[in-house]
Backbone bond lengths (Angstrom), bond angles and torsions (degrees), N, CA, C in turn:
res aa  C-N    CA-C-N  psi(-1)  N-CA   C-N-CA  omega(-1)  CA-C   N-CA-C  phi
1 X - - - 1.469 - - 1.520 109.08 -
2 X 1.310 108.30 129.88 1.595 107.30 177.23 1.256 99.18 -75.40
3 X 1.857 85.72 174.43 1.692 113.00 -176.47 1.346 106.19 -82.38
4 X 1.356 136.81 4.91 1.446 136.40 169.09 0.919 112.64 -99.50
5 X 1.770 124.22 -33.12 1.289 126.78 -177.22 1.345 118.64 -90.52
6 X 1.090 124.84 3.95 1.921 150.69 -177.22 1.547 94.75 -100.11
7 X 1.864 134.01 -52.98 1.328 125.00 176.40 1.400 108.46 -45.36
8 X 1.705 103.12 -68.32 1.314 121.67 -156.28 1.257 102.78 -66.17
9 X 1.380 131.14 -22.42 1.723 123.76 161.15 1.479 120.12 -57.07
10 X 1.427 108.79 -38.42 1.484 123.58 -179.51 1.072 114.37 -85.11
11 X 1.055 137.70 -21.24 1.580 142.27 139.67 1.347 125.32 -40.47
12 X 1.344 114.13 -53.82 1.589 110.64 -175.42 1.301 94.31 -97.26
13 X 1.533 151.21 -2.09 1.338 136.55 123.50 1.458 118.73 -24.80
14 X 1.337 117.41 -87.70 1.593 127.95 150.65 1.468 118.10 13.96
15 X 1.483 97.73 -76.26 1.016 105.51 -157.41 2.210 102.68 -80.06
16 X 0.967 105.85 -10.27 1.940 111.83 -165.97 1.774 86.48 -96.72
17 X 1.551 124.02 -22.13 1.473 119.86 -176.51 1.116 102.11 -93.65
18 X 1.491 146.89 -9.41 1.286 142.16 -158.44 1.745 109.11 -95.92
19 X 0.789 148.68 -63.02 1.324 145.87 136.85 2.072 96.23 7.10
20 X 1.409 113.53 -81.68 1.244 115.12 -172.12 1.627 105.82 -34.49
21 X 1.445 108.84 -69.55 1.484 138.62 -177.15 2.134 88.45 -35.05
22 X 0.711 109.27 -96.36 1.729 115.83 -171.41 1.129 117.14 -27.72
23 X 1.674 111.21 -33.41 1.968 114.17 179.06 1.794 116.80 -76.58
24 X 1.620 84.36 -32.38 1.739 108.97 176.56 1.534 102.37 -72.75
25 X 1.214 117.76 -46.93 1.692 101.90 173.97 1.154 132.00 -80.57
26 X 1.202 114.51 -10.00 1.685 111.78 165.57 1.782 108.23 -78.27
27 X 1.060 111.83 -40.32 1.552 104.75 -176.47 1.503 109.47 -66.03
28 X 1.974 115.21 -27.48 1.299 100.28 165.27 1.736 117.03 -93.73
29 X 0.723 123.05 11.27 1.697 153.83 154.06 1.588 90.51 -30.39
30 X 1.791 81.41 -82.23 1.762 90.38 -158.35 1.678 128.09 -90.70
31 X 1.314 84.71 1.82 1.601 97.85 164.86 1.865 114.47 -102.85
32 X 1.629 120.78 -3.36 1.434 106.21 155.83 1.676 116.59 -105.86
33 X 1.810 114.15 21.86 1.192 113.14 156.38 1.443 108.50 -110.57
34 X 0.983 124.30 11.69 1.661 115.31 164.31 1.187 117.58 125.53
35 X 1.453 94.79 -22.23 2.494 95.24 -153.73 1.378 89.71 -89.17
36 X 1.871 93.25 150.16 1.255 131.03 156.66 1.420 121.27 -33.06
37 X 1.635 120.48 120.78 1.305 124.17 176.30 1.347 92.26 -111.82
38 X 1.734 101.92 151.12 1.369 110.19 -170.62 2.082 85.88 -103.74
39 X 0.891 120.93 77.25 1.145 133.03 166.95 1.708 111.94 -39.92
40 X 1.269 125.26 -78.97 1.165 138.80 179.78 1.740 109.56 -43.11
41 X 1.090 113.74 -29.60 1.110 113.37 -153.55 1.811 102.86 -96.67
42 X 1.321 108.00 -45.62 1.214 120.59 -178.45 1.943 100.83 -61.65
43 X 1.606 120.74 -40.14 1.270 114.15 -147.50 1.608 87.19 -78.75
44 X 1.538 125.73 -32.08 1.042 134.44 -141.51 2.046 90.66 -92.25
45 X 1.443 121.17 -17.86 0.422 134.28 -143.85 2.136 98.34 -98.27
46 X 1.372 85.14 -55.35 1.338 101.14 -178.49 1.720 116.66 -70.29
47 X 1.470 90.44 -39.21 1.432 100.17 -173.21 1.735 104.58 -64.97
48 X 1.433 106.71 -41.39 1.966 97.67 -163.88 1.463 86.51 -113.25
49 X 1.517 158.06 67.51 0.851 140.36 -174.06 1.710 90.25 175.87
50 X 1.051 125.45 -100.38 1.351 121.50 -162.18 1.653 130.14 -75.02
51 X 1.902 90.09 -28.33 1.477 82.64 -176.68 1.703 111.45 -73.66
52 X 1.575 117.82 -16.37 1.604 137.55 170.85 1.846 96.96 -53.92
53 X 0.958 97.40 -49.19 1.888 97.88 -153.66 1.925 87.43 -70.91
54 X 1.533 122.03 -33.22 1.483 125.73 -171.82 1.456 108.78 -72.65
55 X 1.508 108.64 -30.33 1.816 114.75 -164.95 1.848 95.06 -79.56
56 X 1.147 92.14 -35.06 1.912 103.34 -167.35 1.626 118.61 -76.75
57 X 1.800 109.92 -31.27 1.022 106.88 153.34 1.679 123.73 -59.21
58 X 1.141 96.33 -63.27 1.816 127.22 -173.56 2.082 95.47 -25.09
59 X 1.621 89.48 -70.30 1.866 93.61 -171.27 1.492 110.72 -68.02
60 X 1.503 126.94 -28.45 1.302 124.66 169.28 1.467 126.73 -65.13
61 X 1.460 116.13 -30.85 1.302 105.90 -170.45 1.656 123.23 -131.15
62 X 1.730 87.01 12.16 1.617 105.89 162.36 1.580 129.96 -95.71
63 X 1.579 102.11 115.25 1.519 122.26 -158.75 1.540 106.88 -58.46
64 X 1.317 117.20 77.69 1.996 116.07 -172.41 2.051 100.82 -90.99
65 X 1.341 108.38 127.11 1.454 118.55 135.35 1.508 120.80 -43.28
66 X 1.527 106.81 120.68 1.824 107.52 -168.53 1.240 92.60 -57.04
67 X 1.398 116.70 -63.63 1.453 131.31 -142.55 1.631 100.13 -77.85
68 X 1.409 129.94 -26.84 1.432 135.64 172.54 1.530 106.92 -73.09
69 X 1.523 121.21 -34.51 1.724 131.18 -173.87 1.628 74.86 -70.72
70 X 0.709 132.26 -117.94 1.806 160.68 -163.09 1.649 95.41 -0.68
71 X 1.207 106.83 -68.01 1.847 112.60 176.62 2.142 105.07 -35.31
72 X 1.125 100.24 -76.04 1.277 124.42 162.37 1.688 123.59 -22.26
73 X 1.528 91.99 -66.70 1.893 83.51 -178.84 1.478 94.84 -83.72
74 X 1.162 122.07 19.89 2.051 105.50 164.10 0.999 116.06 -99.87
75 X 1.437 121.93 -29.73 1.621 138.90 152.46 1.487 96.07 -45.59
76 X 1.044 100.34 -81.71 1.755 101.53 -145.20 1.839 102.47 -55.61
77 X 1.419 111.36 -28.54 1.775 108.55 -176.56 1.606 106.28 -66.72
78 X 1.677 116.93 -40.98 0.635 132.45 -179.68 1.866 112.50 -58.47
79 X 1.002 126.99 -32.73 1.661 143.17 164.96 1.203 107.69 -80.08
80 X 1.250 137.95 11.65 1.511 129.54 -163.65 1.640 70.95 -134.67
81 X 1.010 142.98 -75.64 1.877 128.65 -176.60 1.308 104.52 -30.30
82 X 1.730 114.17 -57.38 1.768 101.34 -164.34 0.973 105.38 -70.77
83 X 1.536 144.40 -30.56 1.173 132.09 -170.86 1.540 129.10 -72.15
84 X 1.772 90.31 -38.07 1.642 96.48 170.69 1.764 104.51 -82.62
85 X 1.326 121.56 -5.79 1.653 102.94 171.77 1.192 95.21 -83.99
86 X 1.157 136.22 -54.93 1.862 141.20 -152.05 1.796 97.53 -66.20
87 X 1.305 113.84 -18.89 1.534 115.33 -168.98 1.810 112.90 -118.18
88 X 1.455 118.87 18.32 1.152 140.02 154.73 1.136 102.14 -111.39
89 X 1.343 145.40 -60.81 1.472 123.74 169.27 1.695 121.77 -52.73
90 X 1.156 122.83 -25.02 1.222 111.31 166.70 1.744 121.46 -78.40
91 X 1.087 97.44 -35.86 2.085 106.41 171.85 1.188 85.90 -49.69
92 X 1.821 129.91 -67.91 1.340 108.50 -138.15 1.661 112.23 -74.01
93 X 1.478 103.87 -18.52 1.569 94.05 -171.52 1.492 99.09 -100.07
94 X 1.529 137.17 8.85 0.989 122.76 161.49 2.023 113.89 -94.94
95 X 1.647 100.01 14.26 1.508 106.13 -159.31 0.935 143.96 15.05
96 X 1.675 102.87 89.97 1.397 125.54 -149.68 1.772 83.39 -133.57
97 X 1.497 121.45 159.26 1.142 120.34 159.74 1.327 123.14 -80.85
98 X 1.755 103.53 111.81 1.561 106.65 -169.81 1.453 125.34 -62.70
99 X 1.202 124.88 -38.18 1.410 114.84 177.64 1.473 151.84 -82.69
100 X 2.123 75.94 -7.07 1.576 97.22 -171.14 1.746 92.48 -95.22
101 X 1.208 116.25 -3.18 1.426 111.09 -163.04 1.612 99.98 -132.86
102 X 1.101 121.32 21.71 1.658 109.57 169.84 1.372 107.74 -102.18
103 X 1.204 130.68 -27.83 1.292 122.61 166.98 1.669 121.68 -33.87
104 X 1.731 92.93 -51.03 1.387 110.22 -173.66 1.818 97.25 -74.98
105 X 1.320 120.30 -42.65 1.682 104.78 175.58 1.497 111.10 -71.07
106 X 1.513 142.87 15.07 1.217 120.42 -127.88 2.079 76.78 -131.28
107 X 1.467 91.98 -60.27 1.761 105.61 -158.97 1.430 113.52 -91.59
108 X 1.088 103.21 128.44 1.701 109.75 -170.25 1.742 85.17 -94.84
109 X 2.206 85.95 160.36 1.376 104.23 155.93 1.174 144.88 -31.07
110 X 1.324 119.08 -13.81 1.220 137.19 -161.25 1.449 141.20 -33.18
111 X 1.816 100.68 12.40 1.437 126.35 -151.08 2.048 97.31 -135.93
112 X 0.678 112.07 -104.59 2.042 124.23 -178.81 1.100 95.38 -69.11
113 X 0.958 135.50 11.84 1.604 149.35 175.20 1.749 137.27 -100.63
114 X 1.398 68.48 -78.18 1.726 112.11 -161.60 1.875 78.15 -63.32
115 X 1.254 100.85 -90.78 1.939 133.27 -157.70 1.957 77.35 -41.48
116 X 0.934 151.22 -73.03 1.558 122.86 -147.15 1.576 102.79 -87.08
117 X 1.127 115.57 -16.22 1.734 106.03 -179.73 1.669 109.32 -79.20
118 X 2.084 113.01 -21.35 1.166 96.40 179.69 1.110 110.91 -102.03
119 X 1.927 129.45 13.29 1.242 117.18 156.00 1.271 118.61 -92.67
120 X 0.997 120.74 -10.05 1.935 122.54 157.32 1.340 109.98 -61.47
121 X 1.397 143.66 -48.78 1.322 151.06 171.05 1.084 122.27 -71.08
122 X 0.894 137.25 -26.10 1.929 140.21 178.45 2.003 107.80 -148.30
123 X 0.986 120.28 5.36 1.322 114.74 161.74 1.828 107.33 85.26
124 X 1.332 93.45 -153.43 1.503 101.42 167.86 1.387 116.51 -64.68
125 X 1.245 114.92 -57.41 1.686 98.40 -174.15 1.592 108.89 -54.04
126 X 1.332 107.77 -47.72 1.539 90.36 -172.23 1.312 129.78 -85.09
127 X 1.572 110.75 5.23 1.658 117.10 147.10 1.730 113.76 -78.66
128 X 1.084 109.71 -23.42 1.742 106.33 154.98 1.537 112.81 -41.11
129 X 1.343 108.22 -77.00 1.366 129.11 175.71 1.585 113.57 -13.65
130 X 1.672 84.74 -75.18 1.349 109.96 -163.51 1.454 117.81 -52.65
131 X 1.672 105.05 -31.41 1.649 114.84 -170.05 1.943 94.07 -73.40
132 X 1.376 102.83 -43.49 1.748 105.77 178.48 1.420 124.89 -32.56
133 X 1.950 95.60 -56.63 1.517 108.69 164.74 0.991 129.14 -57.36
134 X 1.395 123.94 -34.92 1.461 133.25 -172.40 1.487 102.85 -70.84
135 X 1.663 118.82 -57.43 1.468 95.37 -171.30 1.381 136.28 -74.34
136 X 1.532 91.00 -9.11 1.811 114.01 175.75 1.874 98.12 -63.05
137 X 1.321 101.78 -53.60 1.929 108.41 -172.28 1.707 99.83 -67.16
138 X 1.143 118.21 -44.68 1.628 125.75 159.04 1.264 101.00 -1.55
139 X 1.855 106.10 -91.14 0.964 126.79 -115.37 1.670 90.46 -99.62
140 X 1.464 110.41 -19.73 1.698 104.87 -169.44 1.496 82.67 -99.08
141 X 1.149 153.20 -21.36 1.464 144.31 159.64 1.724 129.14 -47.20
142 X 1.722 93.54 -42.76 1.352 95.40 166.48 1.734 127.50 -94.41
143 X 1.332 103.01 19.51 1.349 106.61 -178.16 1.321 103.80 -141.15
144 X 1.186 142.41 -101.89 1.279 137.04 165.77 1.593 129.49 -7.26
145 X 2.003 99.83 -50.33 1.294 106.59 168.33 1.895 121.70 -58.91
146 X 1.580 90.37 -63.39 1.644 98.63 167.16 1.530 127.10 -26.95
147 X 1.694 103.07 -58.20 1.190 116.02 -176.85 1.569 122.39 -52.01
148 X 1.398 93.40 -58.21 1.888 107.54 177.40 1.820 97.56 -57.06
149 X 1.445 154.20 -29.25 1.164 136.72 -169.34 1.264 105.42 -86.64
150 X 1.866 110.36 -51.01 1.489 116.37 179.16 1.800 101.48 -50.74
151 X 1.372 113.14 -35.19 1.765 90.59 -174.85 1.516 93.29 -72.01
152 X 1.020 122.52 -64.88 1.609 112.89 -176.15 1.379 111.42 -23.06
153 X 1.202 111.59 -64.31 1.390 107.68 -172.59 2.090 124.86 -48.58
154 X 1.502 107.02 -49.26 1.265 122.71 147.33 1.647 128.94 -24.59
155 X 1.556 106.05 -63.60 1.383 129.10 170.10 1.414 111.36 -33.93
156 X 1.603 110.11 -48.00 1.196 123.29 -160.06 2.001 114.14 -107.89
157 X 1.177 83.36 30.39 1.578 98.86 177.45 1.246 143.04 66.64
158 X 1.785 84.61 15.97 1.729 86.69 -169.67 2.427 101.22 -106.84
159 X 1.342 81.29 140.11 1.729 81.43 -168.75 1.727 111.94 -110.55
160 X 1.726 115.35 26.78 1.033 108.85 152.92 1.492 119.11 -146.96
161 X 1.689 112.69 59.01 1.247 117.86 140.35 1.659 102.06 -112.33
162 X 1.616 83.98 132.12 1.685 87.73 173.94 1.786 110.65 -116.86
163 X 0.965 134.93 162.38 1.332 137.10 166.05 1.390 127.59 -58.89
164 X 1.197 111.12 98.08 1.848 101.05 -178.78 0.946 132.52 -41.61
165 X 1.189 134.13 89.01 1.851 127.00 173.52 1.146 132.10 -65.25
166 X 1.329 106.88 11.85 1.749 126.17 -156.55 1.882 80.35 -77.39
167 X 1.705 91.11 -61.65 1.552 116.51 -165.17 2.019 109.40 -34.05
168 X 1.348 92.89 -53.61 1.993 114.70 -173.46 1.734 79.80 -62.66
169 X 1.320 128.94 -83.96 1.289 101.75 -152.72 1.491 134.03 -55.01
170 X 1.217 82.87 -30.58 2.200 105.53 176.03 1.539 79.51 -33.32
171 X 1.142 98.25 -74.23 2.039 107.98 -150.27 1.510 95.55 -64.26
172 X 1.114 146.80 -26.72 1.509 144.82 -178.02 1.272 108.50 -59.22
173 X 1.667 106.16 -55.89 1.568 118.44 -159.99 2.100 92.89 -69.57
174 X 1.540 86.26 -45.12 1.751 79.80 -163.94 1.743 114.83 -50.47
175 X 1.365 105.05 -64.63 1.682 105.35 152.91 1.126 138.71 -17.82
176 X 1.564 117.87 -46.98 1.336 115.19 -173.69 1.734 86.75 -104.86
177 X 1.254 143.09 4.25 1.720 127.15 145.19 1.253 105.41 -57.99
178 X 1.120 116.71 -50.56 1.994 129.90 -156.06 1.901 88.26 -67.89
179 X 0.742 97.27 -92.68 1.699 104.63 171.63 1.992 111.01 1.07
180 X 1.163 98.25 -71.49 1.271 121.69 -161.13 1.681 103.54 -69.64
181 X 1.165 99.08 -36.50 1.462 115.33 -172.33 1.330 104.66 63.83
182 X 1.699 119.57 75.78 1.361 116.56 -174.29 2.061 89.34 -127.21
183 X 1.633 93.57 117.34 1.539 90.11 162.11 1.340 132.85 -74.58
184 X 1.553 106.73 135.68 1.731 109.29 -164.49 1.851 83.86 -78.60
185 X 1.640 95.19 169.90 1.675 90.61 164.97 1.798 103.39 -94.42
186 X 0.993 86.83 161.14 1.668 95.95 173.63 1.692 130.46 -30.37
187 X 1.974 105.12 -69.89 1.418 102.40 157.20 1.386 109.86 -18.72
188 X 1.203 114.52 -85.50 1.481 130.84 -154.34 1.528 117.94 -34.29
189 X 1.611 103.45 -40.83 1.667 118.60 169.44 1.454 96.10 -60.43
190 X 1.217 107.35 -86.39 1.338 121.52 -169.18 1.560 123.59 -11.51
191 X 1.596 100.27 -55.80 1.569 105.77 168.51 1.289 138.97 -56.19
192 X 1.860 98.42 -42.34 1.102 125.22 176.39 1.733 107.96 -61.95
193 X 1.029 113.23 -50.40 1.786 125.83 160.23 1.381 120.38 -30.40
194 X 1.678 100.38 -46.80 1.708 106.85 -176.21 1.426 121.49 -88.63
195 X 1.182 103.21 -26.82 0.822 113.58 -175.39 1.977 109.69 -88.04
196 X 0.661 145.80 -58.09 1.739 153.01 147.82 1.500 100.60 -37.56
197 X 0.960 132.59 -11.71 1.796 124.80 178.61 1.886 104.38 -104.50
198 X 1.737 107.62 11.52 1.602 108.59 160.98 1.198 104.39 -111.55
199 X 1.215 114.75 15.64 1.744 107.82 169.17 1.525 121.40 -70.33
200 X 1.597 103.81 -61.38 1.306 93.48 -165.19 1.920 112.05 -78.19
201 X 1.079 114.10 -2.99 1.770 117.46 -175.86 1.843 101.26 -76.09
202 X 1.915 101.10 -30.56 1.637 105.49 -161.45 1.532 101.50 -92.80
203 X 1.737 117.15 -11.02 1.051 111.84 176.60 1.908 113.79 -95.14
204 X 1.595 108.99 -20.57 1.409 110.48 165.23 1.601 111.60 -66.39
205 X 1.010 112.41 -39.45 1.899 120.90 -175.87 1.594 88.73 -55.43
206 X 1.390 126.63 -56.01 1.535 134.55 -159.76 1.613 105.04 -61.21
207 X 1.594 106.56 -44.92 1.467 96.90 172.58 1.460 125.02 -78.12
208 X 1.513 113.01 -52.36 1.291 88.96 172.41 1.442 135.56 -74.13
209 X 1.478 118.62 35.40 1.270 104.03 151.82 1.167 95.08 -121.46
210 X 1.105 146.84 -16.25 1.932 126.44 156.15 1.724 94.84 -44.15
211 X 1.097 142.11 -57.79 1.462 141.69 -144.02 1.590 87.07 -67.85
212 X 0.897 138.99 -48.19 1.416 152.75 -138.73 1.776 100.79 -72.27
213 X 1.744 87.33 -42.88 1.483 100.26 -157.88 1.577 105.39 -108.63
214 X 1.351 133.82 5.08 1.327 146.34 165.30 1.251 132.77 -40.24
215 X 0.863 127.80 113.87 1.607 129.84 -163.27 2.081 94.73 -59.96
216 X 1.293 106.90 -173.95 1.679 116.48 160.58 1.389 113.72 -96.99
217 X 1.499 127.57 -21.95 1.198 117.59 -165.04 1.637 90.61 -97.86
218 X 1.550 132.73 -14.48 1.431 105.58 161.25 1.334 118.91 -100.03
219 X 1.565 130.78 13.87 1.522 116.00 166.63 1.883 102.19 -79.28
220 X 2.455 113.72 -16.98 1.190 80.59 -175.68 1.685 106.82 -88.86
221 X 1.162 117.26 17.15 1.203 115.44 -167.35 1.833 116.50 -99.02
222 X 1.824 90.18 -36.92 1.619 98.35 139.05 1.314 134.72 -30.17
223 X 1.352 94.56 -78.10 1.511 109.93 -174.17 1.827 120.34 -43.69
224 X 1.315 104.64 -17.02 1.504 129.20 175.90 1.301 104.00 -60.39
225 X 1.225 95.73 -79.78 1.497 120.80 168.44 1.391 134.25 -24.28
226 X 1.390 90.74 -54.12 1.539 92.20 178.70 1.483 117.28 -86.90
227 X 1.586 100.87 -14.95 1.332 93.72 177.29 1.489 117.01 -75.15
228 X 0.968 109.21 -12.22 2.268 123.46 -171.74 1.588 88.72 -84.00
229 X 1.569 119.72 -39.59 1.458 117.84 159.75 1.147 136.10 -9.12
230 X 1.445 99.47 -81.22 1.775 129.96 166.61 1.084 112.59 -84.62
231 X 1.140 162.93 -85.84 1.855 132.00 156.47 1.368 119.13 5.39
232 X 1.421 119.30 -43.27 1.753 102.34 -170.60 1.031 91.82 -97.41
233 X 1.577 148.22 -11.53 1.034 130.01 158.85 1.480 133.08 -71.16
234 X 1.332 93.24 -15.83 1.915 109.43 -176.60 1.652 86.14 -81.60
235 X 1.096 145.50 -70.42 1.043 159.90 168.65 1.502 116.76 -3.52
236 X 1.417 97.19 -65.50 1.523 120.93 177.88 1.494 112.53 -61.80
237 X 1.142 131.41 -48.64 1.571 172.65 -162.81 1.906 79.24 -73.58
238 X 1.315 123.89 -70.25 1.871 103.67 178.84 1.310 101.50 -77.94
239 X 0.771 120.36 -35.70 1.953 110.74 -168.12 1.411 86.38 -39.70
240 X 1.149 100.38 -79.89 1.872 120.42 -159.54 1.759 130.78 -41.90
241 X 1.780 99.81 -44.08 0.846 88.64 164.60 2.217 120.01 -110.03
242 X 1.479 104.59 34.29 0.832 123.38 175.70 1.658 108.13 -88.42
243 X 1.694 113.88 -58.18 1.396 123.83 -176.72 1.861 119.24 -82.40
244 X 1.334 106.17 -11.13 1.675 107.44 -166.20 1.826 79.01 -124.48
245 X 1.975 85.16 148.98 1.371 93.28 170.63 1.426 109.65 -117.64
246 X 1.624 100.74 103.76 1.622 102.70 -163.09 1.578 92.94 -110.30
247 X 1.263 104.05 174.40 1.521 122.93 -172.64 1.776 99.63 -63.65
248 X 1.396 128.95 149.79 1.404 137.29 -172.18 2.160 101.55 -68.21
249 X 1.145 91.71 -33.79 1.689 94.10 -174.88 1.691 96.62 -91.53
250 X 1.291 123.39 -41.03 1.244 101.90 166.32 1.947 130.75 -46.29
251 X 1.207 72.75 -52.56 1.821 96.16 -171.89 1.664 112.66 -48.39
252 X 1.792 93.34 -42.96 1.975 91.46 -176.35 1.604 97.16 -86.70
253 X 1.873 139.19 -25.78 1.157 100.91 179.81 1.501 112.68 -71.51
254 X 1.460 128.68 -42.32 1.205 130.00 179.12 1.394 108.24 -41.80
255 X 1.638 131.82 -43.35 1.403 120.16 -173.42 1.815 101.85 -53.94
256 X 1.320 116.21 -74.73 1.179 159.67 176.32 1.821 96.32 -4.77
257 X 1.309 87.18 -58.38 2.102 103.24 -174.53 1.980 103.73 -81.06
258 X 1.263 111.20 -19.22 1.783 108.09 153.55 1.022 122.99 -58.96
259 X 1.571 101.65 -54.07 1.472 107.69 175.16 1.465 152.14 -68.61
260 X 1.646 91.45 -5.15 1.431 115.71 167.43 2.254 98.68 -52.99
261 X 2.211 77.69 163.52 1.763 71.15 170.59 1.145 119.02 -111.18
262 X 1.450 141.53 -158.84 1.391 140.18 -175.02 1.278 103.75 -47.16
263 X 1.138 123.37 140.83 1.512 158.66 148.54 1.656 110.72 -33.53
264 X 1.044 112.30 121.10 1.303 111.53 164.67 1.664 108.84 -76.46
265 X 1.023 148.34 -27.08 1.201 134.86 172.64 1.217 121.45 -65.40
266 X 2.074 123.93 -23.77 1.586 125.21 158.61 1.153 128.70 -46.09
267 X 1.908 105.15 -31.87 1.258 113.63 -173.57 1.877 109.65 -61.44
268 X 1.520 87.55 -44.94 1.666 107.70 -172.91 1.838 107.79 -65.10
269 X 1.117 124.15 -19.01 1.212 121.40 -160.82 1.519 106.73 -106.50
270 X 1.629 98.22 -27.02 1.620 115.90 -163.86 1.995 87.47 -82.02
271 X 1.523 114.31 -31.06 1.374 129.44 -166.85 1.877 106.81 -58.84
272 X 1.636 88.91 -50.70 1.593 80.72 -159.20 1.408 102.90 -100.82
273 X 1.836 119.32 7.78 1.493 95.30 -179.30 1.543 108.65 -138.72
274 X 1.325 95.81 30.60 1.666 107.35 171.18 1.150 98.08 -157.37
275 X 1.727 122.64 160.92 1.343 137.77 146.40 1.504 132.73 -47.34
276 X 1.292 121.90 6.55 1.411 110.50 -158.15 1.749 78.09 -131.74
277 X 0.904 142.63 69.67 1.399 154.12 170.44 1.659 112.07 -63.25
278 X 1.555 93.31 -82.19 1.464 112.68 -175.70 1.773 98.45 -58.93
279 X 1.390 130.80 -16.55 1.374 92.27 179.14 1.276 129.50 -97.45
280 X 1.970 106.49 -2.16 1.236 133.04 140.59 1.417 114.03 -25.95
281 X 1.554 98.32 -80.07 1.602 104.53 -175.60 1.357 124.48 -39.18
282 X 1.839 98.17 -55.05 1.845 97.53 160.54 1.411 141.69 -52.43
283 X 1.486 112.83 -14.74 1.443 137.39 165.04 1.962 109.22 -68.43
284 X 1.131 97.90 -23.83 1.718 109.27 -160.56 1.418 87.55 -92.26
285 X 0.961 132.58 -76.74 1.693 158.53 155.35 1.847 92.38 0.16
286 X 1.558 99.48 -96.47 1.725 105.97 -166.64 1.395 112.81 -59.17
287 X 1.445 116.29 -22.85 1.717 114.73 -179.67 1.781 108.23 -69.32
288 X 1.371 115.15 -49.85 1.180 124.02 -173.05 1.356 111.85 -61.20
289 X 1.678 125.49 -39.17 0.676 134.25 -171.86 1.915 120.34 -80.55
290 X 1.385 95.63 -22.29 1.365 115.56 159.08 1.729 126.52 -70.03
291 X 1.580 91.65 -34.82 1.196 93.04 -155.32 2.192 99.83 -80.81
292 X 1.610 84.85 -26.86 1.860 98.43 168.00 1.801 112.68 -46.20
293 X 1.373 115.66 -50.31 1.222 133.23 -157.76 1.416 91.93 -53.99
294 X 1.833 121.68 -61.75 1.386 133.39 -125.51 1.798 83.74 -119.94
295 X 1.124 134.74 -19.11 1.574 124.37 -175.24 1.518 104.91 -32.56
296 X 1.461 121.17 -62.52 1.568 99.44 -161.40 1.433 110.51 -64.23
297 X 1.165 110.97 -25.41 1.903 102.98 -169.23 1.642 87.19 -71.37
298 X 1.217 135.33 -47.78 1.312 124.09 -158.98 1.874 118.27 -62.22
299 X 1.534 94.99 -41.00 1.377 108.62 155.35 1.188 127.25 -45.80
300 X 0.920 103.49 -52.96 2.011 118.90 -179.70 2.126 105.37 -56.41
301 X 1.635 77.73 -39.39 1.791 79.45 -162.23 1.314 109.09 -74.80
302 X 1.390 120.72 -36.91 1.587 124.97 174.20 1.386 113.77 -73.60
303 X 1.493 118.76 -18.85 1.563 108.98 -174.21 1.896 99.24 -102.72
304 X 0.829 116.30 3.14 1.586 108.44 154.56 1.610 120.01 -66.05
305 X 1.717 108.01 -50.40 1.615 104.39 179.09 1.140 99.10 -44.78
């Protein structure tokens, strides 16, 4: 890869991270001048309220191939085992708490992330792709993921985080629309649109002022983290397209959306229903910031398959 084509990669990187960068600095904005964050309110907010109204749009009104969805979520379920096995064996031998923190090693960006970096790299089809992966990681993120922290959280004696059910039905109802083939009326999108499109701005505000306010011993404990992140995603990324014989444009967007880094929504989930929050956040922080450094080689490497 030339030295022009390495800028101009890092440029339109730049420019698809900057949006993130501006939402993240106002929340650490206003948490290194002093003021009150309504913390509770926002997490409680996003979690049973917006990220539901975002999952419900997302599966309702995204145009999927049966037989291309089906190929797809067997891949991608199938990458969601290696990643959360390859990323519990690494917590435990880096002794980290495994259950409260695999979520956060487990789920890539795959959302404010994922969807514009893989239509810069492979175009429309592979923002097709990418949206496929996303609602499949969606949907086992907000349920499965939730579930395994809220029990953690339980485990550990505390009796008022409960599990959002808002989230399970969002994805129930949307499914059984898709299924049925029942048209919503418009309003109904519409809201659902506006309302799920304050998720990801209220969940960047949320991190960067956790980032702001982070101790040192959890950005190095982050930095752990996020690195088992991107490893189990590199990981996952050969398994997958090592053992399945998927289409060549399938194969590099699916690598591509593994390889994203922690999720800003782990941070949010890891925030309100366990203790180990901030080292989430530091996982969000050094992964992203990693993942800026190395994008074009990673690009390069998945769009050869």
């Amino acid at each position: 890869m030339s030295g022009f084509v390495w800028v101009t990669q890092y440029a339109q990187v730049i420019g698809l991270l900057l949006p993130v960068f501006v939402c993240a600095g106002i929340g650490a904005g206003w948490a290194l001048m002093k003021k009150t964050y309504p913390s509770e309110f926002i997490s409680v907010l996003v979690t049973s309220v917006t990220t539901p109204a975002l999952v419900f749009h997302t599966i309702v009104s995204t145009e999927l191939d049966d037989a291309l969805l089906l190929q797809i979520l067997l891949a991608t379920l199938l990458a969601i085992a290696v990643m959360a096995c390859f990323g519990a064996i690494m917590l435990r031998a880096a002794r980290l708490p495994v259950i409260t923190l695999l979520p956060t090693a487990t789920f890539p960006n795959a959302g404010n992330l994922g969807l514009p970096i893989a239509h810069l790299a492979f175009g429309d089809i592979g923002l097709a792709v990418a949206v496929s992966v996303f609602t499949i990681l969606s949907i086992t993120q907000h349920t499965l993921g939730v579930w395994l922290l809220s029990w953690s959280g339980r485990a550990a004696g505390s009796q008022q985080r409960k599990w959002p059910v808002s989230v399970a039905i969002a994805c129930g109802a949307a499914v059984a629309f898709r299924f049925v083939e029942i048209p919503l009326p418009a309003p109904v999108l519409a809201s659902a649109d506006l309302v799920g499109s304050l998720t990801v701005p209220l969940m960047l505000l949320s991190l960067g002022y956790a980032l702001a306010t982070v101790s040192r011993s959890s950005i190095k404990a982050g930095s752990v983290v996020g690195g088992i992140r991107l490893a189990s995603g590199a990981v996952a990324a050969v398994v997958i397209t090592g053992l399945l014989d998927l289409p060549p444009m399938v194969a590099a967007a699916l690598a591509l959306q593994l390889l994203m880094p922690v999720a800003v929504v782990s941070y949010l989930y890891t925030e309100r229903y366990t203790n180990v929050g901030a080292t989430s956040a530091g996982a969000v922080l050094v992964s992203t910031a990693l993942f800026f450094v190395i994008s074009p080689l990673l690009i390069a490497w998945v769009g050869v398959g």
